[in-house]
C-alpha positions as CSV (number, residue, x, y, z in Angstrom):
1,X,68.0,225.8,108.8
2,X,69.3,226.6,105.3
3,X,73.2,226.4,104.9
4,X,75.5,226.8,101.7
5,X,76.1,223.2,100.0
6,X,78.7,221.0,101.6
7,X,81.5,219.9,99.1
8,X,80.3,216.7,100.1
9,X,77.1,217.2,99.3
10,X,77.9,219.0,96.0
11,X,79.6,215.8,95.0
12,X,77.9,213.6,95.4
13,X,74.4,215.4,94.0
14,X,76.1,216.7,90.8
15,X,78.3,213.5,90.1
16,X,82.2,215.2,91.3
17,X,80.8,218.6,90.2
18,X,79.7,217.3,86.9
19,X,76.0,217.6,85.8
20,X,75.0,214.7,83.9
21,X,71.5,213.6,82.1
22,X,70.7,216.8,81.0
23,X,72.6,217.1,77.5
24,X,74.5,219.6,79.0
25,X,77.6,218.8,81.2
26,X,79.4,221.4,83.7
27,X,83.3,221.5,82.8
28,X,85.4,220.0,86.2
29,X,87.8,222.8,84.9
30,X,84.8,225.1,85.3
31,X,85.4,227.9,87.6
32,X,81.8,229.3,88.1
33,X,78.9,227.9,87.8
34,X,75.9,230.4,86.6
35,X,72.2,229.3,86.7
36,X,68.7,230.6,86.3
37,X,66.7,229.7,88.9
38,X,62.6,229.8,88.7
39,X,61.1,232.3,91.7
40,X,57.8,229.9,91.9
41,X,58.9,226.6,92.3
42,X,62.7,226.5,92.3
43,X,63.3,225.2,89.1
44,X,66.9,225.0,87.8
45,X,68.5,225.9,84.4
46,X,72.2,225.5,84.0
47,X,73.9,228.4,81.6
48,X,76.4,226.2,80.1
49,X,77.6,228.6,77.9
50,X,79.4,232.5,78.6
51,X,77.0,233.4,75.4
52,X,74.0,232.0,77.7
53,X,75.3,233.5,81.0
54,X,75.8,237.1,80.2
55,X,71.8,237.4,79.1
56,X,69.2,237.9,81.7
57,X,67.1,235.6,83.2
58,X,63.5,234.8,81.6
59,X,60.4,236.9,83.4
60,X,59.9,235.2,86.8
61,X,63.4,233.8,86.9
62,X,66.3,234.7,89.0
63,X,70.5,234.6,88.3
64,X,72.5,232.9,90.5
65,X,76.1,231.8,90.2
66,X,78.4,229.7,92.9
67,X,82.3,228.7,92.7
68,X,82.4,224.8,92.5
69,X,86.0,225.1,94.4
70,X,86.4,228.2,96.8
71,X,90.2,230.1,97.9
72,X,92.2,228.1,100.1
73,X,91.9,229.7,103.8
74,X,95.0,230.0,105.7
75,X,95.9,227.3,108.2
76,X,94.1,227.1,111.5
77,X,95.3,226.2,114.7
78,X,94.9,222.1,115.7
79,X,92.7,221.8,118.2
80,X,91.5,218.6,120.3
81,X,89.0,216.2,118.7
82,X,85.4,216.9,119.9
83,X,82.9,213.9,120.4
84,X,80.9,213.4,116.6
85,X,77.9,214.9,116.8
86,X,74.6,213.4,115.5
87,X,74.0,213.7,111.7
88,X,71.0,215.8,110.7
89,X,68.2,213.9,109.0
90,X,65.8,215.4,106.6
91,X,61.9,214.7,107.5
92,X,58.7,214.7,105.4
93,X,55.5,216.7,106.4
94,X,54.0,213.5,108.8
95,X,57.8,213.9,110.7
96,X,59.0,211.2,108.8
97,X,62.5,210.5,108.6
98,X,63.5,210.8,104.5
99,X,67.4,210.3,104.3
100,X,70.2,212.4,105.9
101,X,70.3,216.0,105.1
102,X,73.8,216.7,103.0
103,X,72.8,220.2,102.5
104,X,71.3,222.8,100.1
105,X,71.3,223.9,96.7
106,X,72.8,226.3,95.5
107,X,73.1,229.0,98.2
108,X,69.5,230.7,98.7
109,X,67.0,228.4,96.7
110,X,65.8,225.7,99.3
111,X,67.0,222.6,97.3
112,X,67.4,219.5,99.6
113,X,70.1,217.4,99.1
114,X,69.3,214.1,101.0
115,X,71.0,210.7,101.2
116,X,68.5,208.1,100.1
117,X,69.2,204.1,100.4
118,X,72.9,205.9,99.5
119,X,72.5,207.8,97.2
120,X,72.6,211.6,97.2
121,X,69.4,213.2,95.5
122,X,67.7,216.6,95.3
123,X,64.1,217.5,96.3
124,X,62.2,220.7,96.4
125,X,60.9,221.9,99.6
126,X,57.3,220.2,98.9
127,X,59.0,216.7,98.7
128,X,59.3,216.1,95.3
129,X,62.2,214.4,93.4
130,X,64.5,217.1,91.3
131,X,65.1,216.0,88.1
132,X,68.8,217.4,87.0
133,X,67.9,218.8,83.9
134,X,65.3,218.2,81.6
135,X,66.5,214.7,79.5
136,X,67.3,212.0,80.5
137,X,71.3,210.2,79.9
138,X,71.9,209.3,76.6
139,X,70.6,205.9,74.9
140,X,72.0,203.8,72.0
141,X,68.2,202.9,70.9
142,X,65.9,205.2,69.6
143,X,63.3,203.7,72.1
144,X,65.4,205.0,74.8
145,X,65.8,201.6,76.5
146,X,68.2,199.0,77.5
147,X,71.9,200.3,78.8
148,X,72.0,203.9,79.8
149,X,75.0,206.6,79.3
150,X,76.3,209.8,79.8
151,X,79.2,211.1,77.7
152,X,82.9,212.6,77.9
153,X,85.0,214.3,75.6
154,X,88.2,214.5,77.7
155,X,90.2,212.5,79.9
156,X,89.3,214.5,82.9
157,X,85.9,214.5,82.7
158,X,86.2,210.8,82.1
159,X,87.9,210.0,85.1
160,X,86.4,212.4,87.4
161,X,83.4,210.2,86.7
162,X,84.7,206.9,87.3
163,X,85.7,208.2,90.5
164,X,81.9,208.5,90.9
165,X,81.5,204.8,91.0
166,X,80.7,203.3,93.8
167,X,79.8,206.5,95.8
168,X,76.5,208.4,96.3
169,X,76.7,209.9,93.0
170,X,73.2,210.1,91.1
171,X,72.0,210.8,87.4
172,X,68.4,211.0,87.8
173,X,65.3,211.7,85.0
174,X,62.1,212.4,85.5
175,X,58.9,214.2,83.0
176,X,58.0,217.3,84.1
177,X,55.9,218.3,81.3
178,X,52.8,219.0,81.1
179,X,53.4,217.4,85.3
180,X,55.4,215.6,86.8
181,X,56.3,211.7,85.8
182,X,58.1,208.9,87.3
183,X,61.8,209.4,88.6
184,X,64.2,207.1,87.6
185,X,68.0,207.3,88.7
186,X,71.3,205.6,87.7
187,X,74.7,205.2,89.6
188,X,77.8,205.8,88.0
189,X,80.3,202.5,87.0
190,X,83.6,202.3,85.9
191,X,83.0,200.4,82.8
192,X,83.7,202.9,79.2
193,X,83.6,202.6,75.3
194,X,84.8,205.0,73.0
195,X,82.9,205.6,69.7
196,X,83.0,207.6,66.5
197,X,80.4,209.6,65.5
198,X,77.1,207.5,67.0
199,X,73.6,208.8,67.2
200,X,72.2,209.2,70.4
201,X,68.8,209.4,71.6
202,X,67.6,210.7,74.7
203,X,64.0,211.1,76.8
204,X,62.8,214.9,76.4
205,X,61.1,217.2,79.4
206,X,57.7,215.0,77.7
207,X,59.3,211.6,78.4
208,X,59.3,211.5,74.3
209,X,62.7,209.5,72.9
210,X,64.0,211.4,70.9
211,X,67.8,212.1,68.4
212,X,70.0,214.1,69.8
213,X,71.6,216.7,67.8
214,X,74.7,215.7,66.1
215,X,76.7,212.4,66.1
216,X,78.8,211.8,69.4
217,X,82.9,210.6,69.1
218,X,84.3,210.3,72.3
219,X,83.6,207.8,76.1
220,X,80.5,206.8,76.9
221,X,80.4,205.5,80.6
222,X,77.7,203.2,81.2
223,X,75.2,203.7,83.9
224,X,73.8,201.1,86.5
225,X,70.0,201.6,86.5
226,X,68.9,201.6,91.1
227,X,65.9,202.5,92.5
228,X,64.6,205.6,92.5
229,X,63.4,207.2,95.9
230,X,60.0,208.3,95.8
231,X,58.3,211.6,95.9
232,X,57.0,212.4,99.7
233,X,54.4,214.6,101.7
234,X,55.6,218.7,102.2
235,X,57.1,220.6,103.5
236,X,60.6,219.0,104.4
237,X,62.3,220.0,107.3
238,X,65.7,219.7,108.8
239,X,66.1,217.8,112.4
């Protein structure tokens, strides 16, 4: 029931292969992607750093690393165009139909990636909402209200998510400590601003506001706030 992740699915879950709303964002020019990954619930930690990837995972925790961009096979033969077969959908624990299944994440953790009201999201095998990371995008108050952003520092990343517009592309936040909190979720738009050494704030693993470290210079891309899907009844399954 459990495949690899689809580039498709990939995408569109992790913004173009970029992880946003964590304070921490994967490089496009990336070529591995290394993680620590929680045995008990399927919890995720990005290493964004080699310093952070060549240590061990925590007690409890296990290493796993996938290529965002795999070797290019060598060219098959054309064969005819087959009828398109019905997409899978992804159903809660009363067989209800919860979005269409894009895939999983990353290869051996059951991650769901499910397109919800268009919009690709991540839940964990008991039908809760997976937060990607543990802050939320960057603010300009130190509330953490109003206009929502995450940030670039080079014209790649910058455009790869601008791309991002208008797809199934989602940053989403949610508490998860002491428990779990509300989800909220943001699309990606094409609209930028490029600023010099700004204080950020951001929403902590508590759902506290809080400064992020150092002052920012470089794009902020502004984030259209839609609705979050909810949280349903376990255990998913694939149908």
């Amino acid at each position: 029931m459990f495949t690899r992740f689809s580039r498709v699915g990939l995408a569109a879950a992790l913004g173009a292969g970029l992880l946003v709303g964590t304070g921490a964002v994967v490089p496009a020019q990336a070529k591995t992607v290394v993680a620590c990954v929680k045995k008990k619930d399927g919890k995720v930690k990005i290493l964004t750093t080699k310093k952070k990837q060549k240590k061990k995972c925590k007690k409890g925790w296990k290493k796993y690393s996938w290529n965002q961009t795999g070797k290019t096979g060598p060219q098959g033969p054309v064969g005819a165009t087959g009828p398109q077969g019905p997409a899978q959908e992804v159903k809660d624990g009363t067989g209800k139909t919860l979005g269409r299944f894009l895939g999983t994440y990353p290869s051996g953790v059951p991650i769901f990636s499910v397109l919800v009201d268009g919009g690709a999201y991540l839940y964990y095998p008991d039908g809760k909402v997976l937060p990607l990371g543990s802050t939320s995008p960057y603010f300009k108050t130190n509330t953490c209200t109003g206009t929502a952003y995450t940030q670039s520092t080079s014209p790649q990343t910058t455009a790869l998510f601008m791309d991002s517009a208008g797809g199934p592309s989602r940053v989403v936040y949610r508490p998860t400590t002491p428990t779990f909190g509300p989800t909220s979720a943001w699309a990606f738009t094409k609209t930028t601003e490029n600023v010099v050494n700004l204080q950020m704030y951001a929403l902590n693993s508590a759902g506290v506001c809080a400064a992020s470290v150092g002052l920012f210079t470089g794009t902020l891309l502004t984030l259209q706030p839609v609705t979050a899907p909810p949280d349903v009844p376990g255990p998913l399954t694939v149908d």
